[in-house]
BAFI-3210 file (N, C-alpha, C; in Angstrom, 3 decimals, decimal comma, padded with zeros to 6 digits):
// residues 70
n [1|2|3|4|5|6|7|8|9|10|11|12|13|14|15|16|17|18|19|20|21|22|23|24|25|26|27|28|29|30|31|32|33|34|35|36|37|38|39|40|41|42|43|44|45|46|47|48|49|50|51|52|53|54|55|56|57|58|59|60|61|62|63|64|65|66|67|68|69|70]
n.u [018,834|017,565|017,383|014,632|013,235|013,352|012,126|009,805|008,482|008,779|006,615|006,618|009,328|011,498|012,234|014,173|015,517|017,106|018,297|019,308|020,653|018,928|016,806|015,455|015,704|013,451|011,270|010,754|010,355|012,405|016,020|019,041|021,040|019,748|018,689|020,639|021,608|019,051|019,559|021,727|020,895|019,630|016,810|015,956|016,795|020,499|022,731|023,905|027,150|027,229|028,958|030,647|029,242|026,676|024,341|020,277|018,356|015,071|013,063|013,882|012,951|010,251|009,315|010,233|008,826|005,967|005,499|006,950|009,740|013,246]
n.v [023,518|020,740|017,121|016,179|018,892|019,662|017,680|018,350|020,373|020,184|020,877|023,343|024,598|026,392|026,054|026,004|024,929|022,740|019,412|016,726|013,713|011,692|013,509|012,715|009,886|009,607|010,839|009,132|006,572|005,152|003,795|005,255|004,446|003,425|005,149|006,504|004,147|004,912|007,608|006,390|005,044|006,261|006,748|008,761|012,348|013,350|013,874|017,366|018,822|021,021|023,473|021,513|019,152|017,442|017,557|017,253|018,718|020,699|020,758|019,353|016,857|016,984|016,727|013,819|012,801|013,467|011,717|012,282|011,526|011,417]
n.w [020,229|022,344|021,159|022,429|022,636|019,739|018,624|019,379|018,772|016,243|013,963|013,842|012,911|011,209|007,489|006,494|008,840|011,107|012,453|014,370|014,171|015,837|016,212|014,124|013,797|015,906|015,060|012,537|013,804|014,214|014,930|015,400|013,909|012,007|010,756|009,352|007,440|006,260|004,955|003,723|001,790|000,472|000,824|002,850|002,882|002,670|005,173|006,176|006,689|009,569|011,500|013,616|013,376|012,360|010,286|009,325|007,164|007,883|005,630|003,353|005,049|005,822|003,132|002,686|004,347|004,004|002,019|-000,498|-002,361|-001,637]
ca.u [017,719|017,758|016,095|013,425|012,608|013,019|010,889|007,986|008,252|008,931|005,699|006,768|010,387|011,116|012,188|015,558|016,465|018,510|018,072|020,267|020,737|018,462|015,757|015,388|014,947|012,272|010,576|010,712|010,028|013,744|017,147|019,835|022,185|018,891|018,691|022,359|021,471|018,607|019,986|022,987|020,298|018,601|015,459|016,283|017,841|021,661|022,795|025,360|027,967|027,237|030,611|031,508|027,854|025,735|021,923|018,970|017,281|013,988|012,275|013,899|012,744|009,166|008,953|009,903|007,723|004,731|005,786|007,483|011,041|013,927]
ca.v [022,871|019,197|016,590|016,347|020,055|019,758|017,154|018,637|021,687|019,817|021,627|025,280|024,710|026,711|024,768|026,126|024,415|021,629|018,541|015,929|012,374|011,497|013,872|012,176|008,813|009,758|011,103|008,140|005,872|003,996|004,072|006,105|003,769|002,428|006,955|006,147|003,112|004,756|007,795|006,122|003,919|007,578|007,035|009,841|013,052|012,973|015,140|018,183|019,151|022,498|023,344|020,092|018,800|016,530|017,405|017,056|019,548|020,343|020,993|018,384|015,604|016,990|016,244|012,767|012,540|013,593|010,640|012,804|011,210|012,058]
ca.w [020,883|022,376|020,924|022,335|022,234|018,110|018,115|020,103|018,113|014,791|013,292|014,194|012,766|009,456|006,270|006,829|010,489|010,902|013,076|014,898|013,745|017,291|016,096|012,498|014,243|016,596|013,905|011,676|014,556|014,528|015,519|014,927|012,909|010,766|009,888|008,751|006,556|005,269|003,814|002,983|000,439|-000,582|001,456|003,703|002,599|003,091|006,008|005,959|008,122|009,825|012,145|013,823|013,357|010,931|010,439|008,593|006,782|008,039|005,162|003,048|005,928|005,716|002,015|002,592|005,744|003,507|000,428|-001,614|-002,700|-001,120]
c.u [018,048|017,025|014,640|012,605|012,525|012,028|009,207|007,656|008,436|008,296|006,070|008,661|010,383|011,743|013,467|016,338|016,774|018,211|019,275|019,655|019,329|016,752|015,001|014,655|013,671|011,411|009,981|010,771|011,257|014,997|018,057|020,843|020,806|018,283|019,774|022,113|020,396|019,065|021,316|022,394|019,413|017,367|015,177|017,153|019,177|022,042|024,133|026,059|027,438|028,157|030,753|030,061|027,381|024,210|021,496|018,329|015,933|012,782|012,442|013,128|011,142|008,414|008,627|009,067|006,183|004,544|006,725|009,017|011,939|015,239]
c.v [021,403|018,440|016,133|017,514|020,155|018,893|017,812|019,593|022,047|020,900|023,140|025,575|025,293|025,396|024,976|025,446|023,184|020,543|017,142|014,534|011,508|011,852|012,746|010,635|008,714|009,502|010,313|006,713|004,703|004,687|005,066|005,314|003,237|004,449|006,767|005,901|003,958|006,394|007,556|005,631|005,471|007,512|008,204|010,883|012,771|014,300|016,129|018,560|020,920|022,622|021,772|018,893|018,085|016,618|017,714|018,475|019,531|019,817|019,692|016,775|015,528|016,221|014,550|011,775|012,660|012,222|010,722|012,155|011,859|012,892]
c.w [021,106|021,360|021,010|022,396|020,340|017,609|018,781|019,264|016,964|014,145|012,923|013,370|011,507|008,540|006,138|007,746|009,598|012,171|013,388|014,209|014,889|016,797|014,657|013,089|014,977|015,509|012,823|012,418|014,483|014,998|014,750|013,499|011,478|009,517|008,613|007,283|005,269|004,444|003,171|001,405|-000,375|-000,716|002,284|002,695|002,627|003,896|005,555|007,284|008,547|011,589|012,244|013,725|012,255|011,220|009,208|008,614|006,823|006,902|004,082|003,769|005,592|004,274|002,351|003,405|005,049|002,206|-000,302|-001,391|-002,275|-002,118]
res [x|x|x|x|x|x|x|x|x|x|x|x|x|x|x|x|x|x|x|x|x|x|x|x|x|x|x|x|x|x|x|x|x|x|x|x|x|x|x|x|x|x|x|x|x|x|x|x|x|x|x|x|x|x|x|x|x|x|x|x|x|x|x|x|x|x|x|x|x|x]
***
């Protein structure tokens, strides 16, 4: 899915998907490099590779989207 189809359809995503560096920022209303920074500091999840890819776990993101610690 693009990004902006993952973000429109954030809600409906299971707790399993996976999300682009792109989507994460939307989401958290900044840039891509400030996603980076923040889970480099372990405000954000930390992403995994899946093939040649780096994303965000949905369900992890939600947590920290609701308060809950990453």
């Amino acid at each position: 899915m693009k990004p902006d189809a993952n973000l429109r359809n954030f809600d409906a995503l299971p707790n399993a998907a996976a999300v682009d560096a792109k989507t994460v920022a939307a989401l958290c209303g900044c840039n891509v490099s400030t996603v980076w920074d923040r889970a480099n500091r372990g405000a954000l999840p930390k992403p995994r590779k899946i093939g040649g890819s780096t994303r965000w776990n949905v369900g992890e993101l939600r947590k920290v989207l609701t308060g809950e610690p990453a």
